[in-house]
Each structure stands twice: as structure tokens, then as C-alpha cells.
ROVEX-663335 format. One record per residue: residue in one letter; x, y, z of N, C-alpha, C in turn. Coordinates in Angstrom, 2 decimals. Example, Ala and Ser with C-alpha at 12.3 -4.5 7.8 and 13.67 -1.06 7.14 Angstrom:
<pt A <13.19 -5.69 7.80> <12.30 -4.50 7.80> <13.20 -3.30 7.80>>;
<pt S <12.85 -2.25 7.08> <13.67 -1.06 7.14> <12.90 0.03 7.87>>;
***
This chain:
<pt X <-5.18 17.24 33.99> <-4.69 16.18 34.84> <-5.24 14.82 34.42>>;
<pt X <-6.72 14.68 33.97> <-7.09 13.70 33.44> <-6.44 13.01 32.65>>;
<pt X <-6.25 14.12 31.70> <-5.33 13.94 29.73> <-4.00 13.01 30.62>>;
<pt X <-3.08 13.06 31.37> <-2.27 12.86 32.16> <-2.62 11.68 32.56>>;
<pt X <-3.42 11.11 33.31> <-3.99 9.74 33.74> <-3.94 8.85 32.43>>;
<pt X <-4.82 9.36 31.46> <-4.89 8.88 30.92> <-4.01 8.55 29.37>>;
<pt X <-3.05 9.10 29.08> <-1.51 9.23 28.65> <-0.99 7.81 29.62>>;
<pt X <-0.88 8.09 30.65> <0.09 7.27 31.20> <-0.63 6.01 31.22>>;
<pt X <-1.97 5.36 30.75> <-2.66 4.58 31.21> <-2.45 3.92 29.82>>;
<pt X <-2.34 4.59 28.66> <-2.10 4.01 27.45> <-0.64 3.59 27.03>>;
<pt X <0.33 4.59 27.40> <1.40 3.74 27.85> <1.90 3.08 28.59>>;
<pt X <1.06 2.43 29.47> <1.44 1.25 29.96> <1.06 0.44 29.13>>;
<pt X <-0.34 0.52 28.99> <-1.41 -0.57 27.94> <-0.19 -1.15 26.85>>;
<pt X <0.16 -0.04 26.23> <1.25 -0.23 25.14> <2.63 -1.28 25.53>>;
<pt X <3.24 -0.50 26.05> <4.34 -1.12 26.64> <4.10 -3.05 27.29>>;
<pt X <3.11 -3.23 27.70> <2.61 -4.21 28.53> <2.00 -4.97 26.82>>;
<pt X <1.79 -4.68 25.76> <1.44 -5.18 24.98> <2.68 -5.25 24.05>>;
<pt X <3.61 -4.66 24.16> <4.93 -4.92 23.21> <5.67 -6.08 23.77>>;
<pt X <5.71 -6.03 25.23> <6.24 -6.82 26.16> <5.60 -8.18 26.03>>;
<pt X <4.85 -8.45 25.80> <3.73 -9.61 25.39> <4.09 -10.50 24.17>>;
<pt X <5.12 -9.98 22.93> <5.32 -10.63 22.33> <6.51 -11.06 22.60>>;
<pt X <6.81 -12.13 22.34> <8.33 -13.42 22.48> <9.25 -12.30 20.89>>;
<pt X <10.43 -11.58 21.38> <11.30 -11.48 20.25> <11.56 -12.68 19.73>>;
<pt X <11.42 -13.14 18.08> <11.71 -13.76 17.37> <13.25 -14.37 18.19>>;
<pt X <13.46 -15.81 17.44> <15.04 -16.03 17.79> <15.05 -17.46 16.46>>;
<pt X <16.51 -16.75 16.04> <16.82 -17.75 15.14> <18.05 -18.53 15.68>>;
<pt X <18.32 -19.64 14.60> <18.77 -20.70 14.83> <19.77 -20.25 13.86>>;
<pt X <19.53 -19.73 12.66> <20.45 -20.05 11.81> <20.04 -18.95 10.38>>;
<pt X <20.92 -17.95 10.39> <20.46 -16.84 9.81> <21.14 -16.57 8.00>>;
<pt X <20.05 -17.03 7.26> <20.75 -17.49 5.88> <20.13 -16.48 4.67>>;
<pt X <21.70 -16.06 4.26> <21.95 -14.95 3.72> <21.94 -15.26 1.95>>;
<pt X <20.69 -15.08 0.81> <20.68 -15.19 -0.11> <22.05 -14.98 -0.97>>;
<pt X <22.64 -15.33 -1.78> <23.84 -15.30 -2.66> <23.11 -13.83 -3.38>>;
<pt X <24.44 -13.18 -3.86> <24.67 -11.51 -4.52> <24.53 -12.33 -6.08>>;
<pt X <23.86 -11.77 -6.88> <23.50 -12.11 -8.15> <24.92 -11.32 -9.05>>;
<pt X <25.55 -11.79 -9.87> <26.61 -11.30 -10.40> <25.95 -10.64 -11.46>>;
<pt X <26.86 -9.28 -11.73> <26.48 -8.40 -13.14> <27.11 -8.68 -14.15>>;
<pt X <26.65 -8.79 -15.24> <27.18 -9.49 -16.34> <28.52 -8.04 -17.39>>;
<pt X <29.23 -8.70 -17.70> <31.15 -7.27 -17.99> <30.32 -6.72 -19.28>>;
<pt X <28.86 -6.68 -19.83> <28.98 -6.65 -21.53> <29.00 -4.72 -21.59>>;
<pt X <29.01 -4.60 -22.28> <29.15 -2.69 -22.35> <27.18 -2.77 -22.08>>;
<pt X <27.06 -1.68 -21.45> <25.64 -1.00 -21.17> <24.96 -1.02 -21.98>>;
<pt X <23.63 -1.87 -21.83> <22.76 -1.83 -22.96> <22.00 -0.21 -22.78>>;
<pt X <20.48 -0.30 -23.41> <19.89 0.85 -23.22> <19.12 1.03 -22.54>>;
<pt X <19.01 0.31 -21.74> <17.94 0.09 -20.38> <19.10 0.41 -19.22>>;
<pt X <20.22 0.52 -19.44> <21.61 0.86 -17.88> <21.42 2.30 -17.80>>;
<pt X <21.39 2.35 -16.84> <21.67 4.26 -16.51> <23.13 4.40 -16.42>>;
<pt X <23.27 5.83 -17.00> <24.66 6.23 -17.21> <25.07 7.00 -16.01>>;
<pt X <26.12 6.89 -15.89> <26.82 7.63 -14.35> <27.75 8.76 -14.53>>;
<pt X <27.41 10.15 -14.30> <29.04 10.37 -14.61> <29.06 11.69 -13.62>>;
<pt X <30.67 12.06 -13.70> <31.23 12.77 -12.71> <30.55 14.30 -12.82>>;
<pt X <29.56 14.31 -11.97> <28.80 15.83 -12.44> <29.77 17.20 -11.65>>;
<pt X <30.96 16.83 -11.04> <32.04 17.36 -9.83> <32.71 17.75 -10.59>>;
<pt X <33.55 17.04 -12.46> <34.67 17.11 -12.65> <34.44 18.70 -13.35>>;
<pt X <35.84 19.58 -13.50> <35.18 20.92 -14.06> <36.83 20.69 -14.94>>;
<pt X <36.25 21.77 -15.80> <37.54 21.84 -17.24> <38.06 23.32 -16.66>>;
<pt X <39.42 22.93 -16.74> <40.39 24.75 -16.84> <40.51 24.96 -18.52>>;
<pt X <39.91 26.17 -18.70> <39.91 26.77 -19.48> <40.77 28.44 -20.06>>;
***
């Protein structure tokens, strides 16, 4: 029953301390530009991708 007191005594503590901070608030939420990939064929540093699904009829 103690363990119980004291459970509930830390979540308050908690809760009463989350509650304590101001949620952030923005004004104006600015979204870095997407860096473009350059068309040249794959050097040797690109990982290769391929269809490990496709199967051959034989």
C-alpha cells in the first residue's frame, strides 16, 4: 500500500513538472530546401538497388 502512495506521489511530482514547462510556440516554421541529386550514372560509392522479388520462368 505504501509502494502505492508512493507511485502515485511521483506521478504527480512528474506530471506537475511536465506541466511546468510553456510548450514551445512558433511564429514561423522554416523548412530547409531538398538538396537535388545530380542525373550522372552511379559512381562507386552509390549503392545498387535491385528487384530481389523479380523471379525467371524457366
Amino acid at each position: 500500500m505504501a509502494e502505492d502512495d508512493l507511485l502515485s506521489r511521483m506521478l504527480h511530482a512528474w506530471r506537475d513538472d511536465i506541466e511546468s514547462v510553456p510548450f514551445p510556440q512558433f511564429t514561423e516554421l522554416l523548412i530547409p530546401r531538398q538538396q537535388t541529386r545530380s542525373r550522372h550514372a552511379p559512381g562507386p560509392s552509390a549503392a545498387r538497388v535491385t528487384n530481389a522479388t523479380r523471379r525467371t520462368d524457366a
